[in-house]
C-alpha positions in Angstrom: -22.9 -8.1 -0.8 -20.2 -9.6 -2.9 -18.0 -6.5 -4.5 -17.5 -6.7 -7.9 -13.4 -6.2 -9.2 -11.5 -4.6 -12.0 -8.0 -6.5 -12.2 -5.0 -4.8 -13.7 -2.0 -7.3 -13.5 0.9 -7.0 -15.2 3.8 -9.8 -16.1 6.4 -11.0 -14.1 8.0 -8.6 -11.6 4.9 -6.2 -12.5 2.0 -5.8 -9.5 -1.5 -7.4 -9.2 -3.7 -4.0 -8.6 -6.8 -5.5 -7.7 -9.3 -2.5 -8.2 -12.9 -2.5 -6.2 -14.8 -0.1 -8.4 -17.9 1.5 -8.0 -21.0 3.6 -9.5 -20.7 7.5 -9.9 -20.6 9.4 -6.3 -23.4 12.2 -6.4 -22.2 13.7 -3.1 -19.3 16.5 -2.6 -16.3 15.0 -1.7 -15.7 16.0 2.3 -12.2 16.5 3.6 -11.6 13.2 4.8 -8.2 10.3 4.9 -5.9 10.4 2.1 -4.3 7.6 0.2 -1.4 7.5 -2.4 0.1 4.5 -3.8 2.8 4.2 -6.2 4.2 1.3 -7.3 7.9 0.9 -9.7 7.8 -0.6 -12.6 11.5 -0.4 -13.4 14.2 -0.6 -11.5 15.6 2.2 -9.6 18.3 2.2 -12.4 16.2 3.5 -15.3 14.8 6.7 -13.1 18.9 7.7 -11.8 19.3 7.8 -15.7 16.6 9.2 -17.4 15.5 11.4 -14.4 18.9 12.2 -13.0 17.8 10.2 -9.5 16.9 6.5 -8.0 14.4 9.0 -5.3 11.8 9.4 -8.3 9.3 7.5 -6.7 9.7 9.0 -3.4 9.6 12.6 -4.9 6.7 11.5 -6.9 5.0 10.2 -3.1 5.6 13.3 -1.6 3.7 15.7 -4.5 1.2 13.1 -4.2 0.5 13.7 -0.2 1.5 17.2 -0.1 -1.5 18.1 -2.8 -3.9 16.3 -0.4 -2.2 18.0 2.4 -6.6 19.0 3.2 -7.2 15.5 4.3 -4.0 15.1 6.9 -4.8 17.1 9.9 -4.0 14.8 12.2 -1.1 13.1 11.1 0.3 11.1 8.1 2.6 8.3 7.1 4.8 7.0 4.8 5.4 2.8 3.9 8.1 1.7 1.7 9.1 -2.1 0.3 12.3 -2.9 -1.5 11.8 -5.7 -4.4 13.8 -8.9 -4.0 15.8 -8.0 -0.7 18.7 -10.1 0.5 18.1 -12.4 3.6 18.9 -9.7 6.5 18.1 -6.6 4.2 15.5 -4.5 6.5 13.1 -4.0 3.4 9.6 -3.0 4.6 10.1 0.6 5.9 7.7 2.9 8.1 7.3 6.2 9.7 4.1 8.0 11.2 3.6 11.1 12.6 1.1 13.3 14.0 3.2 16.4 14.0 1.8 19.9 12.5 3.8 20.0 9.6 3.4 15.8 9.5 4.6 15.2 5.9 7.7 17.5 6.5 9.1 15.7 9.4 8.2 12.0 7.6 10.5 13.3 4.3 12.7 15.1 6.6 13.5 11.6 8.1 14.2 10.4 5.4 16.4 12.9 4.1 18.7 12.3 7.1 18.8 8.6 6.4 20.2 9.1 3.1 22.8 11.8 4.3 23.6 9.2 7.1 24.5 6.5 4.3 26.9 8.9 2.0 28.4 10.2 5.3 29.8 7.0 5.2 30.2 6.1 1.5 30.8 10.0 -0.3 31.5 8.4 -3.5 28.3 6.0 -3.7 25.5 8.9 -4.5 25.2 7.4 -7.9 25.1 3.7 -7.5 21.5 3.1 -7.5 21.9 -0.6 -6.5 23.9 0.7 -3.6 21.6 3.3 -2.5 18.7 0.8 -2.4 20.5 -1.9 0.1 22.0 1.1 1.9 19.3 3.8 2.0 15.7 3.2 4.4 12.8 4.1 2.5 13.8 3.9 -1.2 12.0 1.2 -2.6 10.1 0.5 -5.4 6.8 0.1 -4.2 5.5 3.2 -2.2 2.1 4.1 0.1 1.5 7.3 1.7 -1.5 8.3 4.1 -3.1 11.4 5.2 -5.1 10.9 8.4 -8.6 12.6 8.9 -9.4 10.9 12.4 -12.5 9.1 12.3 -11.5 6.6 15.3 -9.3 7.1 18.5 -7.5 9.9 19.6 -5.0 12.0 17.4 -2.2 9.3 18.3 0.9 7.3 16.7 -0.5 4.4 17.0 -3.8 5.3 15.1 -1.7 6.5 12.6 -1.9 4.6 9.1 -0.1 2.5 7.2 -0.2 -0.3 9.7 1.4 -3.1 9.7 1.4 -7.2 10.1 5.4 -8.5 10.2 6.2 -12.4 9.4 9.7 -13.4 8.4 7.9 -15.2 5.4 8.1 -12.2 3.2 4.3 -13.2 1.5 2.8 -13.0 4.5 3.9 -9.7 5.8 1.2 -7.1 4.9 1.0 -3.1 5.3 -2.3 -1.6 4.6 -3.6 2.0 4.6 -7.3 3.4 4.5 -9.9 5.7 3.8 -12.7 4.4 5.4 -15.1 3.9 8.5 -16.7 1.0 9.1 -19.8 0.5 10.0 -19.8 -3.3 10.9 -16.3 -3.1 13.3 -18.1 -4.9 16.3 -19.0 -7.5 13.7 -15.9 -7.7 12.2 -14.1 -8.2 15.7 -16.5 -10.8 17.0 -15.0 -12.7 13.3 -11.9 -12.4 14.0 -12.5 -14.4 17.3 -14.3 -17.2 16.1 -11.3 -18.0 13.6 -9.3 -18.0 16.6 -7.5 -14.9 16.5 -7.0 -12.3 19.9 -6.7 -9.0 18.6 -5.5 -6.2 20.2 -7.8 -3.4 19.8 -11.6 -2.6 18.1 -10.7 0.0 15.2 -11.9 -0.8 12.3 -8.2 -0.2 11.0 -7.0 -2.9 12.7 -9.6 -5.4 12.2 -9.5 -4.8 8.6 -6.2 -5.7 8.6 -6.3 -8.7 10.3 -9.1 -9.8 8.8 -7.0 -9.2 5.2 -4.1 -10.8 7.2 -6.1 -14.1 7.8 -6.7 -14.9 4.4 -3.3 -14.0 3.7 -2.1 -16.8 5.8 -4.9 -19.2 4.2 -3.4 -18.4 0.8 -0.1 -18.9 1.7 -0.7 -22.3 3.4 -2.7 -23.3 0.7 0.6 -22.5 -1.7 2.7 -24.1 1.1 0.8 -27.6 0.8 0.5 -27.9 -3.0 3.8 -27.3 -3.4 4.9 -29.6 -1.1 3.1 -32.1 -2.5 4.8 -31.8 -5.5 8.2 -32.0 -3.8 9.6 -28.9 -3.7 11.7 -27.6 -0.7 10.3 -25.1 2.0 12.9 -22.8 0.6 12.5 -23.1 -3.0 8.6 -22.7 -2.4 8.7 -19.0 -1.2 9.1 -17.4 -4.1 6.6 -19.8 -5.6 4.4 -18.9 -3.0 4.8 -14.9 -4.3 4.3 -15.9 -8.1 1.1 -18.1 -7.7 -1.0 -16.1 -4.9 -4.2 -16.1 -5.7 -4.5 -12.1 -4.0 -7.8 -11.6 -5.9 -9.5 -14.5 -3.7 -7.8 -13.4 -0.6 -9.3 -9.4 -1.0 -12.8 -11.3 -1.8 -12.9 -13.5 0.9 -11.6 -10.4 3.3 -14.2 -8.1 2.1 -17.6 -9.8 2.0 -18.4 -8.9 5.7 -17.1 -5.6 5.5 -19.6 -2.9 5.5 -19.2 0.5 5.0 -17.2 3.1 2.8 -13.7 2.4 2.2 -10.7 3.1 -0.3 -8.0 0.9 1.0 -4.6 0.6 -0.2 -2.2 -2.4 0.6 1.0 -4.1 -0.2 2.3 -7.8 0.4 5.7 -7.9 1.0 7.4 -9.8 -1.8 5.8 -6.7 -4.2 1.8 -7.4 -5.2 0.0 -4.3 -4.5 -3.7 -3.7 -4.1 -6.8 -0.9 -3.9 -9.9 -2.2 -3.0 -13.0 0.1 -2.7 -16.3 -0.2 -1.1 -19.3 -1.4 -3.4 -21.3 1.8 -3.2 -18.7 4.0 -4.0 -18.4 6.4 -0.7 -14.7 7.2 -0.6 -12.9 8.4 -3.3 -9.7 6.6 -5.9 -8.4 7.6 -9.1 -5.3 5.9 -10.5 -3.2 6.6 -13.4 -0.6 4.1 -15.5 2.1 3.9 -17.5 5.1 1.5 -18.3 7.4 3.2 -15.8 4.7 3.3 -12.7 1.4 2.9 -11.6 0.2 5.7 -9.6 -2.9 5.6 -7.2 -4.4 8.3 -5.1 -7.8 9.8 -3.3 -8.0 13.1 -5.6 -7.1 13.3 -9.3 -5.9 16.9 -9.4 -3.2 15.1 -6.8 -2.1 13.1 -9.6 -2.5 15.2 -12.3 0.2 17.4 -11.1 2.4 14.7 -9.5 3.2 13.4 -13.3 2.0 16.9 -15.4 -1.1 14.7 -16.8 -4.5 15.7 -18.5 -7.8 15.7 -16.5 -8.5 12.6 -19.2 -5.3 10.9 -18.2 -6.3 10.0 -14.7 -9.0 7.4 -14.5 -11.9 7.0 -11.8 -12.9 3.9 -10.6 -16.2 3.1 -12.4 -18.7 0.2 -12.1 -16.9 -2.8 -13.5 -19.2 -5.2 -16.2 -19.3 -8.8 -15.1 
């Protein structure tokens, strides 16, 4: 079955949210994975001076995963990304755990890092810029899960978001879910015949490959246009981020994939995504503004994240062609 999308893109800087929606669910939502995703769209500047700190968005991460604390029993994490690092900046950030009090030990980490980086620079707790180079975690584009366990044992490694690294900053990917496939033998026997080896069967992980692949397609594709039209490797990177086509990638990813799903993902260089299963199984609302666009599996979690209306918060609904 070919999904049907609902794009929200914004200009410039601003992030493709490429939106699967779906028909009205009839069933009680059960307590399973939560998602929250909340990407920037400012920099970290604006929030130090009109909310008195650059940690908005990571304040604003934590309400949203502490009011679906229901669907984290067995552990959580927390994925960060920094918007146009330096060469040598560490700007894709990650920490799981599976810990009782999960979300208070991820935040708690963080806390230390930023104590750590005015331990040794007292009089830099107001330089925003600063703070971002300096600090692990505070970015502008954020994604929290909360993990119900549907596959595997209650371990680190199942943990979401996961991760695929590349030094080419469009090809790194981090992807968090609420889903269980149904197809994962499928999927894996796919991800052979392109050539790849992968490492385990979840459905986790060949989701993400699978998403990963066409990633790579995308970007070669970029690659060998642009050097046909004589532009250097380096000067095509950012190209590369400005022209991705991540609507076709998320198509061509999830045609075999079978099953409900709410997944959340971000490419490194800043496009974000939230692509959910054609019959609707697993829940997303999302909410927008010009400061942020928020995204999460319960709308009460968003509602009191940013003090909004019931009518404020949108559910993802059948898109018309």
């Amino acid at each position: 079955m070919t999904p049907y999308f609902r794009i929200l893109k914004w200009e410039g800087r601003k992030p493709l949210n490429l939106l699967l929606r779906r028909p009205p669910m009839s069933d009680a939502i059960k307590h399973e994975c939560g998602i929250a995703l909340i990407r920037l769209r400012k920099p970290l500047e604006h929030y130090h001076q009109r909310y008195g700190t650059p940690f908005y968005g990571l304040q604003k991460l934590f309400l949203l995963m502490e009011k679906q604390h229901n669907r984290g029993q067995d552990g959580a994490g927390v994925a960060t990304i920094k918007l146009d690092p330096d060469p040598g900046l560490n700007y894709i950030d990650r920490e799981r755990s599976t810990d009782k009090q999960a979300i208070q030990k991820i935040f708690g980490k963080i806390q230390k890092g930023y104590e750590d980086a005015l331990r040794q620079e007292p009089k830099r707790k107001s330089d925003a810029a600063w703070l971002k180079e300096h600090v692990p975690f505070l970015g502008e584009l954020l994604m929290g899960h909360l993990r119900y366990a549907t596959y595997g044992r209650d371990s680190l490694e199942n943990c979401h978001p996961r991760r695929r690294l590349n030094n080419f900053i469009t090809r790194n990917l981090v992807v968090a879910g609420n889903f269980n496939m149904t197809n994962v033998d499928e999927l894996f026997e796919l991800l052979v015949t392109i050539g790849q080896h992968p490492k385990e069967r979840s459905d986790t992980m060949t989701v993400l490959e699978k998403i990963g692949h066409f990633l790579d397609v995308e970007n070669d594709r970029q690659l060998h246009i642009h050097r046909q039209l004589g532009y250097a490797d380096k000067q095509i990177t950012p190209l590369i981020g400005q022209k991705m086509d991540l609507r076709q990638v998320l198509v061509n990813s999830a045609v075999d994939f079978d099953g409900g799903y709410a997944l959340a993902g971000m490419v490194g260089h800043g496009d974000a995504f939230v692509l959910r299963d054609p019959n609707g199984i697993r829940p997303a609302f999302w909410y927008a503004d010009d400061e942020l666009v928020a995204v999460a599996s319960e709308r009460p979690a968003i509602q009191t994240a940013f003090a909004l209306r019931t009518e404020d918060v949108r559910e993802l609904t059948p898109a018309t062609h």
